[in-house]
RODO-2510 file (C-alpha; in nm, 4 decimals, decimal comma):
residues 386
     n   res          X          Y          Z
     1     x    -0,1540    -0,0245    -1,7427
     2     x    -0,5858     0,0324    -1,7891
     3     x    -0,7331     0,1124    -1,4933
     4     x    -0,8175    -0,1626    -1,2518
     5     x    -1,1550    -0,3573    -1,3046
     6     x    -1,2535    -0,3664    -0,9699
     7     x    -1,1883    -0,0138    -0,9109
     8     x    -1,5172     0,1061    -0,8785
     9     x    -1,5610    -0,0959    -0,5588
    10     x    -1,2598    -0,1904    -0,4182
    11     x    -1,0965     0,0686    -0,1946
    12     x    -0,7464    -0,0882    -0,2533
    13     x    -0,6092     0,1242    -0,4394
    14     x    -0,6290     0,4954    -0,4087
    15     x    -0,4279     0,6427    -0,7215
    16     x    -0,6217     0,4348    -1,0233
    17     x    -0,5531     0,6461    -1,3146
    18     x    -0,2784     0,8955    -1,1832
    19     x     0,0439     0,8832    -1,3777
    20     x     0,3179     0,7292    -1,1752
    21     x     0,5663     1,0740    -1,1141
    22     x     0,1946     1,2612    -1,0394
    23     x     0,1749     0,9985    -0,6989
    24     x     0,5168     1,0227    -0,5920
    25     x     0,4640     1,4146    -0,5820
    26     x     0,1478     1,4256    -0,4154
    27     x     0,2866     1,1470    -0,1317
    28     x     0,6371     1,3982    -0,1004
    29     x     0,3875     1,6613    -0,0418
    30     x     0,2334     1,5136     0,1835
    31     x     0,5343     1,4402     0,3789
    32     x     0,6466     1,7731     0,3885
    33     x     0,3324     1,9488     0,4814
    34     x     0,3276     1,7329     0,7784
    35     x     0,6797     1,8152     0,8847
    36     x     0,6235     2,1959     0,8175
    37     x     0,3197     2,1854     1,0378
    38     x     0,5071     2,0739     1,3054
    39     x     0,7881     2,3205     1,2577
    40     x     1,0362     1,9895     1,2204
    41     x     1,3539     2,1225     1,1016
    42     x     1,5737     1,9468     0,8504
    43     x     1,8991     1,9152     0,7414
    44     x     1,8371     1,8131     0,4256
    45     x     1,5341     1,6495     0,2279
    46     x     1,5688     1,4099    -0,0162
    47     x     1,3362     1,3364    -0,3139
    48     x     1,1376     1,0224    -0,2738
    49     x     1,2155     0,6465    -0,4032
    50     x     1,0043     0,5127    -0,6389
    51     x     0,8537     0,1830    -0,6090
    52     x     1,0706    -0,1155    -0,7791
    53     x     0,7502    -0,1912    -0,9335
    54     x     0,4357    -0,1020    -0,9357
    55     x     0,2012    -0,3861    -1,0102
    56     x     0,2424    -0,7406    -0,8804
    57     x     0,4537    -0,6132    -0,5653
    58     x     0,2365    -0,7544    -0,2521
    59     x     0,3565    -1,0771    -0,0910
    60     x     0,0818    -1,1339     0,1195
    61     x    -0,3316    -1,0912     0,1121
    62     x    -0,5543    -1,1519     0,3631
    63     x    -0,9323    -1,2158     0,1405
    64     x    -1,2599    -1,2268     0,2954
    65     x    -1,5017    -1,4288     0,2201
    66     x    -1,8919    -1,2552     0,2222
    67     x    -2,1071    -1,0821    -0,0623
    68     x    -2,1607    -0,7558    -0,2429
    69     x    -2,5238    -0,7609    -0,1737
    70     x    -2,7608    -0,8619     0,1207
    71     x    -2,8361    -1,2329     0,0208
    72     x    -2,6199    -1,1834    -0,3185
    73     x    -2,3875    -1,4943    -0,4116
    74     x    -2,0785    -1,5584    -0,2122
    75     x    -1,7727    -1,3281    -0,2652
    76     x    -1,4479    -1,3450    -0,2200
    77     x    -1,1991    -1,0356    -0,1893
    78     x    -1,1756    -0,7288    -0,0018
    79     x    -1,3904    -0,4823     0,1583
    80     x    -1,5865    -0,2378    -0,0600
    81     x    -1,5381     0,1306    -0,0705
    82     x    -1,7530     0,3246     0,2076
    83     x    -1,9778     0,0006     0,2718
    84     x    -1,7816    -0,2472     0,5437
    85     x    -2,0224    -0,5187     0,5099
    86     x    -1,9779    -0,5691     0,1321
    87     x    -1,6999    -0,7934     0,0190
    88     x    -1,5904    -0,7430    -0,3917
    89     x    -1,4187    -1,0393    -0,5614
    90     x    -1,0615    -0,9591    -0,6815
    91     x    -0,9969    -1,1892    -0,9078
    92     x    -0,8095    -0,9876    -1,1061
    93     x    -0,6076    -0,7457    -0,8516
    94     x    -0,2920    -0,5843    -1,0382
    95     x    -0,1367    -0,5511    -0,6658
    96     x    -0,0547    -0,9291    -0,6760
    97     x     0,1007    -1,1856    -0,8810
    98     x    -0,0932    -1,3867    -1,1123
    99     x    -0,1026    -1,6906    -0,8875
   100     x    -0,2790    -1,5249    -0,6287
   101     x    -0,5696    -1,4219    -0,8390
   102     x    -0,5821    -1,8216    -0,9768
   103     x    -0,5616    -1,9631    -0,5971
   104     x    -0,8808    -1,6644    -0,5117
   105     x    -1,0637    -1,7818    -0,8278
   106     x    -1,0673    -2,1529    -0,7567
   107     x    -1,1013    -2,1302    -0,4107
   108     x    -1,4135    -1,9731    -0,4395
   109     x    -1,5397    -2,2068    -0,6900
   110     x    -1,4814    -2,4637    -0,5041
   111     x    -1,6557    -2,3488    -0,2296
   112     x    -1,9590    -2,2607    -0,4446
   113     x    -1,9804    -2,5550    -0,6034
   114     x    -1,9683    -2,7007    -0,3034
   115     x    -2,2509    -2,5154    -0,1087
   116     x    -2,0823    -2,4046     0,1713
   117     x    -2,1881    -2,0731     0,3827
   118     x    -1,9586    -1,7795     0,4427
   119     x    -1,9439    -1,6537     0,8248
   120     x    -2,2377    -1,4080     0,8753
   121     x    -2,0729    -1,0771     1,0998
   122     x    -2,4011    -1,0596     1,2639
   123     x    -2,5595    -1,4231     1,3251
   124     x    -2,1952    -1,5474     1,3523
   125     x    -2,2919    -1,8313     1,1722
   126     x    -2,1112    -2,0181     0,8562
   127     x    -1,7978    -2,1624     0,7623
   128     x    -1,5981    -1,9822     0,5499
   129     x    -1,4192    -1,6769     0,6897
   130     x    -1,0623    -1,5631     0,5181
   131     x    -0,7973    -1,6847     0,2752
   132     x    -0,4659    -1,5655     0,3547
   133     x    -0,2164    -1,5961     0,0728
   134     x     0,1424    -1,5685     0,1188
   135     x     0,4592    -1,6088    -0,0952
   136     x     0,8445    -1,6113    -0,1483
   137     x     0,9699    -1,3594    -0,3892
   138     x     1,3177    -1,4833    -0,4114
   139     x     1,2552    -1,7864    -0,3678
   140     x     0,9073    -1,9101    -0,5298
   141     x     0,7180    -2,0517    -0,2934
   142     x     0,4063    -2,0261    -0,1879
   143     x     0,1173    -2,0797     0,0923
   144     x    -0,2251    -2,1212     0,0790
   145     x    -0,4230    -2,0550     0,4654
   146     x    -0,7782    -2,1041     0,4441
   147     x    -0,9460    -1,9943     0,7614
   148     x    -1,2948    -2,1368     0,9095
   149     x    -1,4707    -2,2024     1,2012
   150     x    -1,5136    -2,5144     1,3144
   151     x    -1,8739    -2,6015     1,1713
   152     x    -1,8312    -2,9342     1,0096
   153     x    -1,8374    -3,0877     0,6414
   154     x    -1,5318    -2,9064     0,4879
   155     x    -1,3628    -3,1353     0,1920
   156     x    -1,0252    -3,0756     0,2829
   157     x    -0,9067    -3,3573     0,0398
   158     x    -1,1172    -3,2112    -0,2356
   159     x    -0,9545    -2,8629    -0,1643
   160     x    -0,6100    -2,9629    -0,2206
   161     x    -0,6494    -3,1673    -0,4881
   162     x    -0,8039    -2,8587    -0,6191
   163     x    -0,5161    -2,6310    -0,5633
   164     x    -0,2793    -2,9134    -0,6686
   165     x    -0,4368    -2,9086    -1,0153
   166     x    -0,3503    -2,5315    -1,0884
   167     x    -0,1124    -2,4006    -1,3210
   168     x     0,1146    -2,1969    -1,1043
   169     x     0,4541    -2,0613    -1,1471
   170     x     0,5240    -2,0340    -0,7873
   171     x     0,5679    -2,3689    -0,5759
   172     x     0,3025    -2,4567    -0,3306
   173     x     0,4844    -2,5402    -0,0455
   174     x     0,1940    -2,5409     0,2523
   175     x    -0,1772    -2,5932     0,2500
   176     x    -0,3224    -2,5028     0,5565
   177     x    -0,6605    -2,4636     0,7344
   178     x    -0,7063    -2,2132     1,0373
   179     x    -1,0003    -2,2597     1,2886
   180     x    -1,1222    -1,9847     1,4087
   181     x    -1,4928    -1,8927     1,5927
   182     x    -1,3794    -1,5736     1,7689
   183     x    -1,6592    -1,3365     1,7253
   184     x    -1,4211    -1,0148     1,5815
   185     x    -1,3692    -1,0512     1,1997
   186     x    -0,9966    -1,0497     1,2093
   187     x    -0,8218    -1,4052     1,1263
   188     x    -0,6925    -1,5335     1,4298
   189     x    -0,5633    -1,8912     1,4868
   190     x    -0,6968    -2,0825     1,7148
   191     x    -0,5882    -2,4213     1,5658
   192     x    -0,3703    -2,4543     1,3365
   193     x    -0,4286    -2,7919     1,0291
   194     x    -0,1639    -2,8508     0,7738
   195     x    -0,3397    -3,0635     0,5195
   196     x    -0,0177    -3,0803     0,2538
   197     x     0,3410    -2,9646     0,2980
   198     x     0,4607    -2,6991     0,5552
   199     x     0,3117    -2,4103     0,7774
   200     x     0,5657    -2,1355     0,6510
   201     x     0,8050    -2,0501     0,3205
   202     x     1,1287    -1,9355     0,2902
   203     x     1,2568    -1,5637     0,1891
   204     x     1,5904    -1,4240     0,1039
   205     x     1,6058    -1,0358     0,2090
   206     x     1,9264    -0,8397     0,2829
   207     x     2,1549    -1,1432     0,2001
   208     x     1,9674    -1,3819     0,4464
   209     x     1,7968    -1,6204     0,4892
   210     x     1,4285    -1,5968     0,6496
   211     x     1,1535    -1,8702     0,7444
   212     x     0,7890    -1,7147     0,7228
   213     x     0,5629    -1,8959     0,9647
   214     x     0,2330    -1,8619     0,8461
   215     x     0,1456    -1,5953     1,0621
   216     x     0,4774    -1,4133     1,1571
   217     x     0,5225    -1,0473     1,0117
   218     x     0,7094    -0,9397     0,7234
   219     x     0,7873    -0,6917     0,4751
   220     x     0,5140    -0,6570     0,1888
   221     x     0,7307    -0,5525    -0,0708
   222     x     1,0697    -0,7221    -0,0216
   223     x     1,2238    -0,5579    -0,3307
   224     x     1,1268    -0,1928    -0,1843
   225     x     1,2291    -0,2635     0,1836
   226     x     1,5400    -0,4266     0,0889
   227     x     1,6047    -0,0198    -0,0580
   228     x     1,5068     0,0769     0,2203
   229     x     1,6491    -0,1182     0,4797
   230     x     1,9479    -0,0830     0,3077
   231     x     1,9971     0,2806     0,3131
   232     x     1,8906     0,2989     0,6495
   233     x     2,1923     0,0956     0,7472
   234     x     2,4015     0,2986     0,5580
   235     x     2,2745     0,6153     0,7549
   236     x     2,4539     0,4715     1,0304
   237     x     2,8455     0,6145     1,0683
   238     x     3,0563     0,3011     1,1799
   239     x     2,9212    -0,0286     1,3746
   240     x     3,2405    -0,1607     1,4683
   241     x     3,2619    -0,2586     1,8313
   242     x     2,9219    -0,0984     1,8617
   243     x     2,5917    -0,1851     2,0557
   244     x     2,3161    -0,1025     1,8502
   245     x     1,9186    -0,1591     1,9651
   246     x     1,6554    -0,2017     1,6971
   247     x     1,3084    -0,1623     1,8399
   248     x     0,9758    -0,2665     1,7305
   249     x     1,1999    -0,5406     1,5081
   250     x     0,9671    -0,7559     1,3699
   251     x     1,0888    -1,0790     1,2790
   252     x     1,4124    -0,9100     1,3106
   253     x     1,5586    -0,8179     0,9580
   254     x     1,7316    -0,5097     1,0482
   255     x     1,8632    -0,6143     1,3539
   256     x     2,0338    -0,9287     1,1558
   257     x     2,1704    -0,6799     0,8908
   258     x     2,3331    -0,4324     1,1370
   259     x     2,4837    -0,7571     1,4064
   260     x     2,6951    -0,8674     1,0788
   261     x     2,8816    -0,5130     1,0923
   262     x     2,8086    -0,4904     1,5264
   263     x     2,9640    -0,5921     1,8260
   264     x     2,5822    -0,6422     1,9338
   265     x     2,2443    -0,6113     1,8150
   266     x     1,9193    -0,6604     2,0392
   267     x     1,5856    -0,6625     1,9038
   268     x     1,2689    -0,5606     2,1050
   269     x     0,9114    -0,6488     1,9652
   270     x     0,6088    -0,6312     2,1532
   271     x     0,4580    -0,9451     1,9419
   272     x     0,5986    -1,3230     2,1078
   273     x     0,5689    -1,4936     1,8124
   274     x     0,7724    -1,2494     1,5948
   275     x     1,0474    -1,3286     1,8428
   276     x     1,0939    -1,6731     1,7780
   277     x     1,0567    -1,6148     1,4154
   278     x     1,3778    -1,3338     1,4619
   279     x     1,5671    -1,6314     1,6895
   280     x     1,5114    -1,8674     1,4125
   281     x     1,5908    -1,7223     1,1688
   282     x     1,9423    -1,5586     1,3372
   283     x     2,0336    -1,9444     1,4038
   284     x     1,9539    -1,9993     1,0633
   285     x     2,1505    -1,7074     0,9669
   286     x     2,4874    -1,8170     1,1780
   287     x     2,4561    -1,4725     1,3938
   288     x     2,5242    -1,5322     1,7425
   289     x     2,5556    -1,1695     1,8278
   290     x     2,1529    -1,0580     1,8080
   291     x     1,9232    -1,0738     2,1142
   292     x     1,5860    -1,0904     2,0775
   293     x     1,3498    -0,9974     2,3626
   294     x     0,9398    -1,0083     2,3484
   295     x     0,7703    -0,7460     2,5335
   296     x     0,6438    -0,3681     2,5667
   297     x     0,9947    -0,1698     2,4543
   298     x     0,9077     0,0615     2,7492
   299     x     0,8913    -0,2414     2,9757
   300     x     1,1171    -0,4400     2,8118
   301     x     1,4439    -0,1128     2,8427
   302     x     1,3429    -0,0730     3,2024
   303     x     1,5008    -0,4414     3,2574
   304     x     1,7813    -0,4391     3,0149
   305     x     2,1077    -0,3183     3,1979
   306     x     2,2796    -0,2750     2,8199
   307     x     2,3437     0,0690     2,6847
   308     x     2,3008     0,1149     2,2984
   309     x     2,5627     0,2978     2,0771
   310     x     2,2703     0,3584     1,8128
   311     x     1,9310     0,2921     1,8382
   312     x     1,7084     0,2221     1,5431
   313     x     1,3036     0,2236     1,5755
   314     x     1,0335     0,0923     1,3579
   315     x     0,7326     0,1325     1,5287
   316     x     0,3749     0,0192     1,4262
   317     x     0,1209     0,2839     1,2748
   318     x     0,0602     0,5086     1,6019
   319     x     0,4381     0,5658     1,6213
   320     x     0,6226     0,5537     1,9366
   321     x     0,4483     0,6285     2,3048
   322     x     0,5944     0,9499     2,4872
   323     x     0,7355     0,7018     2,7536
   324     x     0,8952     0,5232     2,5276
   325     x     1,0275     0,8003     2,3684
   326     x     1,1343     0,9328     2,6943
   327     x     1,3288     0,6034     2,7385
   328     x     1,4761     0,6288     2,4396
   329     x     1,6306     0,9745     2,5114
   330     x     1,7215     0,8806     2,8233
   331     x     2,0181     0,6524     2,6908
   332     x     2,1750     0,9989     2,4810
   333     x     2,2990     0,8068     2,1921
   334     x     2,4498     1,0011     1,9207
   335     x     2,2463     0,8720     1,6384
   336     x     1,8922     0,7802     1,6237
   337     x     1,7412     0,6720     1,2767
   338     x     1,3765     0,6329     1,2338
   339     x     1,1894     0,4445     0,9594
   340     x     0,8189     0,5191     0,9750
   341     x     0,5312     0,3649     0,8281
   342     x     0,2940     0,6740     0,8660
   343     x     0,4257     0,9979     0,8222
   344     x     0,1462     1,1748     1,0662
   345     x     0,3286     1,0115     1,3832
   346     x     0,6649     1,0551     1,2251
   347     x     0,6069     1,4407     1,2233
   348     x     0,4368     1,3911     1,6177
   349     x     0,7561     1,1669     1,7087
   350     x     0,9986     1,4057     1,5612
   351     x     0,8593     1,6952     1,7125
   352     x     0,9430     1,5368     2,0441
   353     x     1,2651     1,4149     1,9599
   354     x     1,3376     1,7759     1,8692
   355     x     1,1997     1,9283     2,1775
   356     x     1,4774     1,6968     2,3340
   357     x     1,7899     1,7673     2,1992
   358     x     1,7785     1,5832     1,8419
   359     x     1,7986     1,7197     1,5165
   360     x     1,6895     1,5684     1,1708
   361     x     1,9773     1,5211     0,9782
   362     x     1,8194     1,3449     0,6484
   363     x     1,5082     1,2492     0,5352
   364     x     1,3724     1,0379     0,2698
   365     x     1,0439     0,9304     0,1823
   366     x     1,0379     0,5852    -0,0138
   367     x     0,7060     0,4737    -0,2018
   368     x     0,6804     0,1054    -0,1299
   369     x     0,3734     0,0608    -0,2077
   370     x     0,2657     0,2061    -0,5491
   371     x    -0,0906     0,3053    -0,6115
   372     x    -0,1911     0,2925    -0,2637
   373     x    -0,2246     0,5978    -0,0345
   374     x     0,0713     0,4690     0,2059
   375     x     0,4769     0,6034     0,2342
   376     x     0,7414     0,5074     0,4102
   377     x     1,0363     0,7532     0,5732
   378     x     1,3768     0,7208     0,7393
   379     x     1,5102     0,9574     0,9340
   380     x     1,8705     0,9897     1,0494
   381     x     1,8574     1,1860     1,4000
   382     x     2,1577     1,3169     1,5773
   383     x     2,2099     1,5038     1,9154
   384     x     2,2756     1,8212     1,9661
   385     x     2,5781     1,8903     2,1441
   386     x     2,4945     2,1399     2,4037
***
């Protein structure tokens, strides 16, 4: 596929241009120079999963609205390379599908036509802030969240009817309008409008069933983390009659996955909202073998009286905090496995682990999402017997 159009100012994508086996190399390389810096040793390394695809893979986008230049005409998109303040249209993104690009386009137009002001960073004045797009792989749905403060004078009729009249393959399931006149530029919900439909979609992922509230978490790239999540239950020896814990769970996909093969799966995650989504969605699923429990997983292990079997952590960015980890240890489960999001706390995690009386047992890097600078990893950890 040609090179991006935006690609001059959008910082999206960091690989425009570089042949598909060229960034899988330079992203296993990058994994491995990280774990030989920190003297991690392995049992065995494999070579990196490719993408399932590596165009149109992204679920969800989070636009902001602004311009490319001081006093330019309003923009729509994301935030240009090396200049925070500038926003680029991306009308034509090859990250998303089709739809999205036709629900940015419009939107904007609309607005436009329309008059209305985007929210200035500085004067913190103006309407229009972000347009978060979301959708249902498996299942073709889709929902529109427009997100503005609470200055008056939005056609909210007008808007729908305007989305309404698109030609989209997906279904549009929920359109929704956010308030929000916090002063950080982050979307955050304040109030919540549905002006047509729902305020979440459905998702199949793993062989369940999942309902996506309109701002729970989930995985970006269900086709990719279904590969992954997949083999990282697989790491796993035997479940049966087992306790596992899965920490930093999310809305809970892997804990779901492993309590069909468990005697019991609990779920920590520090965010309350992703909790109820997980509780939902396991009454959804017919599991009544997960626990779900909202907190700090420090805080939240010094309270449960349950010992795991296996643990499994996903933790944000950072990685997991040394009392966590310490926690963690403390239980001296045979098997640990570890998916990571960023490979630079991986390697600071593992080094600890090690330290500790764990050894890497496999690793694999998976590229879920093509073209941009990020990789995923699971690790399978056991303990050394002493």
């Amino acid at each position: 596929m040609e090179i991006c159009k935006h690609n001059e100012f959008c910082g999206g994508c960091l690989y425009q241009g570089v042949p598909y086996e060229e960034q899988l190399k330079i992203k296993e390389r990058e994994v491995l120079q990280l774990l030989e810096r920190k003297e991690i040793r392995c049992g065995s390394i494999l070579p990196i999963e490719a993408s399932p695809g590596q165009y149109g893979y992204r679920n969800k986008m989070e636009y902001t609205f602004g311009d490319m230049e001081k006093g330019g005409e309003m923009t729509l998109g994301m935030h240009r390379k090396k200049r925070f303040m500038s926003i680029v249209t991306v009308d034509e993104c090859q990250l998303v599908h089709p739809d999205f690009n036709k629900v940015l386009r419009v939107t904007l137009d609309f607005c436009k036509e329309k008059g209305y002001s985007f929210y200035h960073k500085k004067s913190h004045k103006g309407l229009l802030r972000h347009l978060v797009l979301r959708r249902g792989v498996r299942t073709g749905q889709l929902l529109v969240n427009l997100v503005t403060t609470t200055e008056p004078g939005f056609d909210e009729e007008g808007y729908a009817e305007a989305l309404n009249a698109l030609d989209l393959e997906h279904q549009l399931v929920g359109i929704l309008r956010t308030f929000n006149d916090r002063l950080a530029d982050a979307v955050y919900c304040e109030e919540l409008k549905i002006l047509q439909g729902q305020d979440y979609y459905m998702e199949q992922i793993m062989g369940l069933d999942f309902k996506v509230s309109a701002f729970s978490f989930f995985q970006t790239n269900v086709e990719a983390a279904e590969r992954l999540y997949s083999y990282a239950v697989n790491l796993i020896d035997d479940f049966s009659g087992k306790t596992i814990f899965d920490l930093f769970c999310g809305t809970g996909t892997i804990t779901q996955t492993m309590a069909r093969k468990a005697k019991k799966a609990v779920g920590v995650e520090l965010v309350p909202e992703a909790v109820e989504a997980a509780r939902a969605n396991a009454d959804l699923n017919g599991l009544d073998n997960c626990e779900f429990l909202a907190g700090d997983v420090f805080e939240v292990l010094e309270t449960v009286s349950e010992k795991p079997d296996v643990i499994v952590v996903d933790p944000p960015r950072v990685g997991i905090s040394p009392k966590a980890l310490d926690k963690i240890i403390s239980y001296g489960v045979e098997q640990i496995v570890y998916v990571s999001c960023n490979p630079k706390s991986l390697a600071e995690n593992l080094y600890y682990l090690q330290y500790y009386g764990y050894e890497v047992k496999v690793l694999k890097a998976f590229d879920n999402f093509a073209g941009t600078r990020h990789v995923e990893c699971v690790v399978l950890m056991s303990r050394v017997t002493k």
